[in-house]
N, C-alpha and C positions, 0 to 999 in steps of 0.2 A: 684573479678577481679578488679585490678585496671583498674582508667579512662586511662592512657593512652593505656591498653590494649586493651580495651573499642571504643577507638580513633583510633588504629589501624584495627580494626574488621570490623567497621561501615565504615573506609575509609575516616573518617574525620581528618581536624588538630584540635590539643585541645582549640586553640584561638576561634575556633567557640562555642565549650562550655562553655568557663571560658566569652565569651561576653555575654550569657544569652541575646539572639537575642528575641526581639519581632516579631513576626510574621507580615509580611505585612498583611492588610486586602484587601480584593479583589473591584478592582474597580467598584462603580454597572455601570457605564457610557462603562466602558470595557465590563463587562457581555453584554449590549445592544446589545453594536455596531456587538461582538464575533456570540451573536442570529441573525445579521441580516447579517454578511458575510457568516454566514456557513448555513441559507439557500437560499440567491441567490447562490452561488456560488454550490448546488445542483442543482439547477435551471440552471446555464449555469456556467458550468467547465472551460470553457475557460477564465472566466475574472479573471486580474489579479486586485493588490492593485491598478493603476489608475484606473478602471474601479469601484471600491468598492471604491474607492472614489466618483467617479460622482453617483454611486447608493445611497451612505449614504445621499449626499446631494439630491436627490430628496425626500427620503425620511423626509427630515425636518432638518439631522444631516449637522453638519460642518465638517469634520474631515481631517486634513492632510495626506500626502501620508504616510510618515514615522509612523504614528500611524498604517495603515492602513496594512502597511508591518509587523508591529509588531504584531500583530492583527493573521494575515495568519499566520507569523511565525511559534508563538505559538501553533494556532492549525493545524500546517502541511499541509495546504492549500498552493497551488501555481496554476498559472494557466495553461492550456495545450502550449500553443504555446511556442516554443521554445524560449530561452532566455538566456543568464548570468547567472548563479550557482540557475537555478531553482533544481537542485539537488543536493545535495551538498553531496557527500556519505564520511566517515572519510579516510582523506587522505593515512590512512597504513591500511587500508582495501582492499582486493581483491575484482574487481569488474569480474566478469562474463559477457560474451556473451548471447544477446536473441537468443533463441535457435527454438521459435514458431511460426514464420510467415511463413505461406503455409502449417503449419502442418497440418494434419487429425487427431480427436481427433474423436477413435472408440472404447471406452472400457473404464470404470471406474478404477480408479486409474492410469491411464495411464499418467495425468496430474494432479497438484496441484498449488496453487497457492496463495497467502497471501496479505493483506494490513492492514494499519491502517487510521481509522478517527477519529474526533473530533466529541462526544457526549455532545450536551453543557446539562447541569445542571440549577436550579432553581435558584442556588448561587452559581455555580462553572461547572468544564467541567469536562469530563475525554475522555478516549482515549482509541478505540474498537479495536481488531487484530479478524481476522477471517481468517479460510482456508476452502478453497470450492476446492471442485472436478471439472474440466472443463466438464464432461462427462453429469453428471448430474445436475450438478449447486446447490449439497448437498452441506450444512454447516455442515461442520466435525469436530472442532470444533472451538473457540472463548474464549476470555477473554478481560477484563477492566482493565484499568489502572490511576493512578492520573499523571502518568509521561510518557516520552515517552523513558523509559530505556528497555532495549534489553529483560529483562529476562522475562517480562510477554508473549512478542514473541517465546522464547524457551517454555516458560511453554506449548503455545495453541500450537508449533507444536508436543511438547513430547505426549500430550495427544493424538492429530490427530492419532502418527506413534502407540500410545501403542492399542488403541482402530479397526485402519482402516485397519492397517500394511502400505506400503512403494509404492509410488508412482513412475512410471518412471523417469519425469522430474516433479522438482518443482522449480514455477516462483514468483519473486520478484521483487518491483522498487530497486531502487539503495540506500534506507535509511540508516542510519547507525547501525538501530537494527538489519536489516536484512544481512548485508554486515561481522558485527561482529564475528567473529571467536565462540564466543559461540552458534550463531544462524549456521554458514556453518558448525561445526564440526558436530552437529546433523545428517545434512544429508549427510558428507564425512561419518560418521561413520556406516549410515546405505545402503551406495552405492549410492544412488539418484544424478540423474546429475543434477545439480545448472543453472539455466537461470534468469538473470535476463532483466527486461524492457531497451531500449533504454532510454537515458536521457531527459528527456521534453515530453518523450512517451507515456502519460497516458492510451491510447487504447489498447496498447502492454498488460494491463491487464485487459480488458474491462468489465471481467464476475464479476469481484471482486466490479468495479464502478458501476456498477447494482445493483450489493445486496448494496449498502451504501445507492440510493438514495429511494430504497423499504423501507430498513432500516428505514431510516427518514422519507421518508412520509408516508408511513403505522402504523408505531409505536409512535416513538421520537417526532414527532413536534404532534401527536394529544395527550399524553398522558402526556410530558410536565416533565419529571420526575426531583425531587427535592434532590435528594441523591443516594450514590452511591448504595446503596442498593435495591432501589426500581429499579435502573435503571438493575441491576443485575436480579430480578426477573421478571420486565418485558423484557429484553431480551430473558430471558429463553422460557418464555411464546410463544414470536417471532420468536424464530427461531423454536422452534416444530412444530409451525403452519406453516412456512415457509416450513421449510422438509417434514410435512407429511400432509397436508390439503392443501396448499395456489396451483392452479391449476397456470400451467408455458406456455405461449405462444408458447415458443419455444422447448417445450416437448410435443407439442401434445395435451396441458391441461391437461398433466399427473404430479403428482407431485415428487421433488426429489426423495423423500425415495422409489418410485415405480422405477424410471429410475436407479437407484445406485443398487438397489436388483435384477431387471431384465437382466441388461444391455442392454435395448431394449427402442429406441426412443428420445436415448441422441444425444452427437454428436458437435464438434466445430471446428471454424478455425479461425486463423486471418489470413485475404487477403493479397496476396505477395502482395504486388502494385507496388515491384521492382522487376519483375524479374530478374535472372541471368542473366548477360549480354555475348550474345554469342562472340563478336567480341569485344574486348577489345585496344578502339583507347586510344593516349594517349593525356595525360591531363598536361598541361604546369605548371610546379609548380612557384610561385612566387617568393619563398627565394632563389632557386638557378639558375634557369632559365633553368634549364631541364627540365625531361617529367619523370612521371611514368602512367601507367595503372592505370584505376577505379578499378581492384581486388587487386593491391598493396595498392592502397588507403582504401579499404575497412580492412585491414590488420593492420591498420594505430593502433589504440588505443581500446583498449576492453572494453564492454558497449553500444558500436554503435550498432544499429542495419544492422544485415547483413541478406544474406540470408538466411531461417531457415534449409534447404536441405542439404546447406552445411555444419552447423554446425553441423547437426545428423550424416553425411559421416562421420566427424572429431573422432566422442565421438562413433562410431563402432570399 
């Protein structure tokens, strides 16, 4: 095969081969600083790069805001409080309505749900996706990544639908793996209705930021792993324990693999905290100096979070 066929395949231009690119070596000063935002920022979800700046500096570091941003960037880190393009999902991608808040979650497979974090490494990082059941808060299943490209997304949900079968509704932040027409044809193609998180909403997926921080402090930060291979078999290790030994609070101290086979003693919801609004006064808008309703407003741009009632009525 010729290189430019070669060139074509891979999705590269030829000028990147014929320069015979040296590989950047990785900063150990970055690895540091990488180990000490990804666990405060376990620790309290909420802060963002200002705040992991004042944290770096207590702990003895200098370090600027724009490194600090670079830094999250990279590892997909942002903080909960709303903000300016804390989410940035690719602009010709379809985003989706949350569909979950006020729902009743009484039945295994009823809901699903996905995310990715940053697993830092001894000499590098890589990048975990997992899908858990809401019902029973089973890890169904999961994969690693060196990059944060769509397909190793598609790979852990192919296995989920080949092994679990198909969930009612499955939920997503607004990422651009997730957002990706490779990742929604999956589940257009197997019927599943699509909800994704409000923007800046991290709670909108709360049971998925649960398993990250067990994740990490149970596993990841005591065992320290040094490549991507070990970090693969002690996952492994993690989540069997996690599904079928590790006893859950809010199962009863019953574990996953008992709540998912029984279907007895699961159970979830995320709190309206807005309810529907019965009498709909109206709200002066500024660019035009008229009035529309809070449910016109609510109608406004999709990704918002609205009511989750209404959205089940809609997708009936």
């Amino acid at each position: 095969m010729s290189l430019v066929q070669q060139c074509v395949l891979a999705g590269v231009s030829r000028s990147t081969i014929y320069s015979r690119q040296i590989p950047r070596l990785l900063d150990e000063t970055d690895l540091l600083f990488s180990r000490l935002i990804d666990e405060e920022y376990t620790r309290h979800p909420f802060y963002g790069s200002r705040k992991m700046v004042v944290f770096l500096k207590k702990t003895g570091h200098i370090v600027n805001r724009k490194r600090a941003q670079r830094l999250m960037r990279q590892m997909g880190l942002a903080g909960m409080a709303p903000g300016p393009n804390t989410s940035r999902p690719h602009p010709e991608h379809k985003i989706y309505p949350y569909l979950l808040r006020g729902v009743l979650v009484v039945r295994p497979g009823q809901v699903w749900s996905t995310d990715i974090t940053y697993i830092r490494l001894a000499h590098g990082f890589a990048y975990l996706v997992a899908i858990i059941d809401w019902y029973s808060r089973r890890v169904l299943s999961w994969r690693i990544s060196n990059s944060m490209e769509a397909v190793f997304c598609v790979d852990c949900l192919e296995e989920a639908l080949r092994i679990h079968g198909k969930p009612e509704i499955f939920n997503s932040d607004q990422g651009s793996q997730f957002t990706s027409e490779a990742f929604t044809d999956v589940l257009k193609r197997e019927g599943v209705v699509i909800s994704m998180d409000g923007r800046g909403r991290a709670f909108d997926n709360i049971f998925v930021e649960r398993l990250w921080r067990s994740v990490k402090h149970e596993d990841v930060y005591l065992k320290d792993y040094a490549t991507m291979g070990e970090l693969m078999i002690g996952l492994a290790e993690y989540f069997s324990f996690y599904n079928g030994e590790r006893p859950h609070q809010s199962l009863g101290q019953k574990t996953p693999d008992i709540v998912y086979r029984t279907a007895i003693g699961g159970g979830a919801v995320i709190v309206d905290k807005f309810p529907r609004v019965v009498e709909a006064p109206l709200v002066p808008l500024r660019s035009t100096g008229g009035a529309s309703t809070i449910e016109e407003r609510s109608k406004a741009k999709p990704g918002q979070r609205r009511p989750a009632v209404r959205e089940v009525e809609c997708t009936a």
